[in-house]
C-alpha positions in Angstrom: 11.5 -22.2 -16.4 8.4 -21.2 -14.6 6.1 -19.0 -16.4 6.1 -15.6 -14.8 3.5 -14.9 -12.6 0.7 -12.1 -13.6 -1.4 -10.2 -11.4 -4.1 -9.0 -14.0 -4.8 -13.0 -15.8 -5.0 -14.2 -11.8 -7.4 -11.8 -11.5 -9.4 -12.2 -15.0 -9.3 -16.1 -14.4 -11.3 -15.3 -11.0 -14.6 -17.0 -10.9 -16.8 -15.7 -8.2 -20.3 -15.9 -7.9 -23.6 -14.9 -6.2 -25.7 -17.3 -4.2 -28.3 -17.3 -6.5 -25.9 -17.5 -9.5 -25.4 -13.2 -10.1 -22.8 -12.8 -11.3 -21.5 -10.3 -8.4 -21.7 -12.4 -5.1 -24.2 -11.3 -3.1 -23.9 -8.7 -0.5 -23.9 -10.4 3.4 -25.3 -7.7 5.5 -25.7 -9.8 8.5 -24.0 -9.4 11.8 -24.1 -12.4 13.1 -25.2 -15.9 11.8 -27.7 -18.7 12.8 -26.8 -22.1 13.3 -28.9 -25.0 13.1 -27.9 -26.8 16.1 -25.7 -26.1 18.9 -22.6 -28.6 17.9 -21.6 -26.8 14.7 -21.6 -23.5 17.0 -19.4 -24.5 19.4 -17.3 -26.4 16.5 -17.2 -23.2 14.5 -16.0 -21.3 17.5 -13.1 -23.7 18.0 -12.3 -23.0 14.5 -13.5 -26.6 13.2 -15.8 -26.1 10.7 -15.5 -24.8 7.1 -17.9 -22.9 5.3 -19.6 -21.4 8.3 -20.3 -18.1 9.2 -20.1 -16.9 12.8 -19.7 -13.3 13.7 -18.8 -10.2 10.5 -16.4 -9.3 13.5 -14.4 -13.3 12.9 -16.0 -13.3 9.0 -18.1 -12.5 6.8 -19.1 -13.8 3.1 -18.9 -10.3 1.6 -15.4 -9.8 2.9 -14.3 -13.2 2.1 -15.2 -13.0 -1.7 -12.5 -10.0 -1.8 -10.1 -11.2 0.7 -10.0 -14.5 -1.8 -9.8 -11.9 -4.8 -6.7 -10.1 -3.0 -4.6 -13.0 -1.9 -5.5 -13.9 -5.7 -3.7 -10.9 -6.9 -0.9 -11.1 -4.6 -0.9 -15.3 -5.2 -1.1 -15.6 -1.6 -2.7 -18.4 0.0 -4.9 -16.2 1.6 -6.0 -12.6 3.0 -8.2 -10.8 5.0 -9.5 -7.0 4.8 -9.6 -4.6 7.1 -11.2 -1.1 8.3 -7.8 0.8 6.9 -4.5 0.3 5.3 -3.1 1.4 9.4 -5.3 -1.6 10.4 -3.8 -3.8 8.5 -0.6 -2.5 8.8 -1.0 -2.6 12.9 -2.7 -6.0 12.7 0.0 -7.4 10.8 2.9 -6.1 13.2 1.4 -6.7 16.8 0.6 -10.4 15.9 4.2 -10.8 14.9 5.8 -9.1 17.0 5.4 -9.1 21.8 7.0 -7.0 24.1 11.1 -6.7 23.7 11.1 -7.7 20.0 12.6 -5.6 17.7 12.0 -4.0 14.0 13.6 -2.9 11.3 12.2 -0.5 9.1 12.5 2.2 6.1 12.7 5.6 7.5 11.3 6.8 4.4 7.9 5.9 5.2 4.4 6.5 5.2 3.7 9.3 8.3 1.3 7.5 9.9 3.4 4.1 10.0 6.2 6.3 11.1 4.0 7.6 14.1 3.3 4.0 14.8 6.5 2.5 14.6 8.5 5.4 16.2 5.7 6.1 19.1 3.0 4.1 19.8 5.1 0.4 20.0 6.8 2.0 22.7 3.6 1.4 24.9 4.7 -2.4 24.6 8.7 -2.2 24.8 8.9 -3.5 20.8 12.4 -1.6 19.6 12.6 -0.2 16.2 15.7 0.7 14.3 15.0 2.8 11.3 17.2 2.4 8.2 18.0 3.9 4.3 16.6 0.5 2.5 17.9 1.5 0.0 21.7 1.1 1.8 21.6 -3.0 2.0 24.9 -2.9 4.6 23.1 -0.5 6.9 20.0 -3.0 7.0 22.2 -6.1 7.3 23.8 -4.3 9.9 20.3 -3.9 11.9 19.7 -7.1 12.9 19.6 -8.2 16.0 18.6 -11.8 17.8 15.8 -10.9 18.4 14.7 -8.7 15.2 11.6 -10.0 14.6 10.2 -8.3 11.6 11.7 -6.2 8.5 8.7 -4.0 7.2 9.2 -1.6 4.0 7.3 -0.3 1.3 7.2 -1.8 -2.4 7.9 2.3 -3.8 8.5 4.5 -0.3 6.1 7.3 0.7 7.2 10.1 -0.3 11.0 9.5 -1.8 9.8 7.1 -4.4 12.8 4.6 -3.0 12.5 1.2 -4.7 13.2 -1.5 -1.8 15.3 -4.7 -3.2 12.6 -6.8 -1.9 14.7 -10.3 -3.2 17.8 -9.3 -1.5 16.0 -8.0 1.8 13.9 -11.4 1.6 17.7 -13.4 1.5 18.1 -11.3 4.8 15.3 -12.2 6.6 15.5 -15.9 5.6 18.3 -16.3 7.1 17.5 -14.8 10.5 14.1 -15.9 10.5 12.8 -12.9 10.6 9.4 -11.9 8.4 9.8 -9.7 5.3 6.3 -7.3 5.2 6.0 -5.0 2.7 3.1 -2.2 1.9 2.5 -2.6 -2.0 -0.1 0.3 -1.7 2.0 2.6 -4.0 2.0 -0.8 -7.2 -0.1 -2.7 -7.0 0.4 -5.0 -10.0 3.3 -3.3 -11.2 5.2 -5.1 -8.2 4.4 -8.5 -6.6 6.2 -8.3 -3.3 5.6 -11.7 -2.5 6.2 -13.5 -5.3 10.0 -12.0 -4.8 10.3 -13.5 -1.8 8.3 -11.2 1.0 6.4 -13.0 3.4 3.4 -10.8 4.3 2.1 -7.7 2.0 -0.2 -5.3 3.6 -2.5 -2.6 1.4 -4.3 0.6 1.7 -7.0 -0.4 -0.3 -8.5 3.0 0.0 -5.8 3.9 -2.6 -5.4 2.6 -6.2 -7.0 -0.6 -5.7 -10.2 0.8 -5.1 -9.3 3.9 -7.2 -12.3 6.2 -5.8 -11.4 8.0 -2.8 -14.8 6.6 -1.2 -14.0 4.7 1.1 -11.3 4.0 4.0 -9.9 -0.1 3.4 -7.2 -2.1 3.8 -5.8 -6.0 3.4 -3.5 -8.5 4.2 -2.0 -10.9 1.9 -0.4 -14.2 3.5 -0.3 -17.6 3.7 -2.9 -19.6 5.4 -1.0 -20.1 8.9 -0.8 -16.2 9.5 -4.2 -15.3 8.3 -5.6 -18.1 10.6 -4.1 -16.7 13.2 -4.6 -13.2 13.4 -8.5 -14.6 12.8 -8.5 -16.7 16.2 -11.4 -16.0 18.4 -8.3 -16.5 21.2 -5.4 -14.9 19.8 -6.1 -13.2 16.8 -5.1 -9.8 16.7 -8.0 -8.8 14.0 -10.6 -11.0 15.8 -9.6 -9.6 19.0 -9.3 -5.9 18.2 -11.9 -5.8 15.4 -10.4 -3.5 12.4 -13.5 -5.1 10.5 -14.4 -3.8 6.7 -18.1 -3.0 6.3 -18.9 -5.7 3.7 -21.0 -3.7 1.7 -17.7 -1.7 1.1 -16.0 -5.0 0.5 -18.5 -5.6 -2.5 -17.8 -2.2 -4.0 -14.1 -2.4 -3.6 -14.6 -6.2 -5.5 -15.9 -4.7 -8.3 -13.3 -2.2 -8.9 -10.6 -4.4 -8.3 -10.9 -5.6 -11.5 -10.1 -2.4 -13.5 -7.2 -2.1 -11.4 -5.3 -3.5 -14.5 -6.4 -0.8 -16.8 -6.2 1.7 -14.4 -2.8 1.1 -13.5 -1.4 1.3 -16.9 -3.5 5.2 -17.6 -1.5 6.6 -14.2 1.4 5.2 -15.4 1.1 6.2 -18.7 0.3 10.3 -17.1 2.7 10.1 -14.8 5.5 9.2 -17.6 4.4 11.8 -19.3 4.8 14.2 -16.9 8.0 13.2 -15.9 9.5 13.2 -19.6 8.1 16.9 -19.8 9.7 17.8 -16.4 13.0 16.4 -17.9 13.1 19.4 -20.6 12.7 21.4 -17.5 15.3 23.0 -15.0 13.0 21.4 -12.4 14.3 19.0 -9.8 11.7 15.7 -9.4 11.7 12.1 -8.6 10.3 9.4 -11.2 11.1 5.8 -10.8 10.2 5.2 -14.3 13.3 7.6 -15.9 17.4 6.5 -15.9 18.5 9.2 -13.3 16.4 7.6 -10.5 18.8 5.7 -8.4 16.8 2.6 -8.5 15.8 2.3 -11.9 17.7 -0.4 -13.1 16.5 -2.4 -10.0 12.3 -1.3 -10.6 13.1 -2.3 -14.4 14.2 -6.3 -12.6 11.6 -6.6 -10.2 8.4 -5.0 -11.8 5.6 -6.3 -13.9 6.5 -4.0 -17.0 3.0 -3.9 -18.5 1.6 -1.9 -16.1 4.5 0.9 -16.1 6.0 2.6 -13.1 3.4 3.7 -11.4 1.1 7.1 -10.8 3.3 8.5 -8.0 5.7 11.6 -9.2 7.5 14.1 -6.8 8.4 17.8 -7.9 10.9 19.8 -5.4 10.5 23.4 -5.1 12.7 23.6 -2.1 10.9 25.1 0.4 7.3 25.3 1.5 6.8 28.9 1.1 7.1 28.5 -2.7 5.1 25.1 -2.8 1.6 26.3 -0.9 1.0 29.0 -3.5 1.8 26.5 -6.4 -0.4 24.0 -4.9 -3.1 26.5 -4.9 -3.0 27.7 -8.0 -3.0 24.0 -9.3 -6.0 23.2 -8.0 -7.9 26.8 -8.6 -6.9 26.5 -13.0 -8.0 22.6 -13.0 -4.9 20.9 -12.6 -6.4 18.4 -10.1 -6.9 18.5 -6.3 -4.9 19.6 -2.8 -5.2 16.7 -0.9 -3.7 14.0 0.8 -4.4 10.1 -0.5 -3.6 8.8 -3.6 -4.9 6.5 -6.2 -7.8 8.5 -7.3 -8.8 9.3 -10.7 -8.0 12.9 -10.3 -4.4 14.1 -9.7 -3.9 14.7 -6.2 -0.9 16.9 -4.9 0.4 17.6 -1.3 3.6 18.9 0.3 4.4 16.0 2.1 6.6 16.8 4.7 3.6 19.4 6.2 0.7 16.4 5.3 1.3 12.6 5.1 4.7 12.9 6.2 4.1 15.7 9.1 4.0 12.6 11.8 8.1 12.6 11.3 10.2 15.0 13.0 12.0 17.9 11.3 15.7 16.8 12.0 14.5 13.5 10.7 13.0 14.7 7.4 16.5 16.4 6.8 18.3 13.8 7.6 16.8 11.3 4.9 16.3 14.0 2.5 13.4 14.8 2.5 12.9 18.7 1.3 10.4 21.1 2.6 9.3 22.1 -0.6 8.7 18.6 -2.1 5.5 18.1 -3.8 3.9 14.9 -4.1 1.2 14.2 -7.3 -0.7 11.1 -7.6 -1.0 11.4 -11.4 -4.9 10.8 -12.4 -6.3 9.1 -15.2 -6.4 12.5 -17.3 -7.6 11.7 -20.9 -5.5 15.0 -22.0 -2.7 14.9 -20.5 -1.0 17.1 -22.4 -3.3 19.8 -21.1 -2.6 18.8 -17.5 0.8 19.6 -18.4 0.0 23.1 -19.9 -1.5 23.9 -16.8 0.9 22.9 -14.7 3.3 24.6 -16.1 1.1 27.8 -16.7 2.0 27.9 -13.3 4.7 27.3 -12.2 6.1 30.2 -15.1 3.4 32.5 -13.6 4.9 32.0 -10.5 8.1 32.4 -12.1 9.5 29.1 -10.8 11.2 28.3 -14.0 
């Protein structure tokens, strides 16, 4: 029996050093690169050579040293980063997909892929069918000759749906179709594609850089796919330049290896949290307790060291009730309102007014998504306990309970 595979030791076993021998790589701040002589130019722009740098557009060495350190995490055979989790996500889709292909995807998904999928792919006649992911028959049921792609999330935004990423992968094997999945809500605690997905995109800007100071995102593939999407032909990222400032790249490699620790503290809160919200006559969503739906399924597929994850939903039914609530949060300490996630404060939004605004109404009630839910990226609180006080400071103020 192969040993299981862990995100964390691939990570710690990582050697990666500066030019000089620092033991951070260096920093490439260069634009372009000089070449010294003309045949290695025109080799390296026909994709030949190896080791050579041509345009921070194509690559460059900073983002390379964390593009490796990603595909390491994911045990991919490679990566590259982009300007945003959307540019990856968009990279990744229009190099799979050309005009009159067709997608399947999760209707319980991030806004702004929502907006993509649902509007802008109808600029280049790519069909999307949206589906409950959770409802395998309805997603078998999808498919279509020419269904191209199957995209979900790891843990959906904002439902907290668990996606059977094995049993989706079985899917799209057999239609040859590619399994991508946004891991931006675990990273660690699930390893898309060592169940069997064949691309995983991130939003860096999120946990794996846990700092809310920058705006990143990745790719994590095999060689083929990354190759492609690099060609100075072809290449969707060469060609429409979602490029990561490498001196971002650098910070975002350093942090990247806390991520382990960090991931464990958010699950740790949000647990927490959730167990206290149990006692309560509070409706909420936690992957990490029996009464999600998915549970037992998280429990097979995740990496249980790292826990559940930070991400924790509260419903007060209506968004009258949760904009005062949020408020009052963030006025006695409880954390911040804003949108993102992944930061070491708690952050809190109503979803279906922020990060989920970009879907329509009719379609929010129709996957169940409530008005009043509230969505907490649980921080890495040291008293959690008191976080909990607070929180529920107000909510009896409010007299919500």
């Amino acid at each position: 029996m192969s040993k299981k595979f862990d995100p964390a030791t691939a990570i710690q076993d990582l050697k990666q050093f500066g030019e000089f021998g620092g033991v951070n790589p260096s920093i490439t701040d260069s634009a372009t690169f000089t070449f010294l002589d003309e045949e290695t130019m025109i080799e390296t722009f026909k994709g030949e050579t190896e080791g050579c740098f041509l345009y921070s557009r194509h690559w460059n060495p900073s983002n390379k040293y964390l593009a490796g350190a990603m595909a390491t995490l994911e045990g991919t055979e490679s990566a590259w980063v982009t300007a945003s989790g959307m540019a990856a996500i968009t990279t990744t889709l229009l190099q799979l997909c050309n005009s009159g292909d067709h997608i399947i995807t999760s209707v319980t998904t991030y806004g702004g892929t929502y907006a993509f999928l649902a509007n802008y792919l109808k600029k280049f006649n790519i069909e999307v069918t949206f589906v409950n992911i959770t409802d395998l028959e309805s997603v078998k049921a999808a498919f279509r000759p020419n269904t191209k792609v199957l995209y979900t999330e790891s843990m959906t935004n904002p439902m907290l749906q668990i996606s059977n990423i094995p049993e989706l992968a079985k899917m799209t094997g057999n239609n040859g179709t590619k399994l991508v999945v946004d891991n931006t809500f675990t990273p660690m605690i699930i390893s898309p594609f060592q169940l069997g997905a064949d691309i995983v995109v991130y939003s860096m800007t999120k946990f794996i850089n846990g700092k809310n100071d920058c705006v990143a995102g990745a790719i994590c593939a095999d060689e083929e796919f990354i190759d492609a999407i690099s060609n100075v032909n072809a290449g969707t990222a060469m060609l429409l330049g979602p490029v990561l400032d490498p001196l971002r790249s650098s910070s975002i490699l350093k942090n990247l290896v806390t991520l382990h620790i960090r991931m464990q503290k958010h699950s740790e809160n949000a647990m927490y949290l959730a167990k206290r919200f149990d006692k309560l006559d509070l409706k909420f969503i936690y992957p990490g307790l029996p009464q999600h739906p998915q549970y037992d399924l998280m429990k097979s597929l995740m990496n249980e060291e790292f826990g559940f994850g930070g991400m924790i939903a509260i419903d007060l039914e209506t968004a009258e009730r949760a904009a005062p609530f949020m408020e009052l949060m963030q006025e006695r300490g409880v954390g911040y309102h804003a949108v993102s996630l992944g930061y070491f404060k708690t952050l809190f939004s109503n979803s279906g007014k922020s990060t989920s605004s970009e879907v329509p109404e009719e379609i929010q009630k129709e996957m169940g998504l409530s008005p009043g839910l509230i969505r907490f990226s649980v921080g890495l609180d040291h008293d959690i306990e008191r976080t909990y006080d607070l929180i529920y400071l107000c909510l009896a103020d409010l007299k919500y309970l």
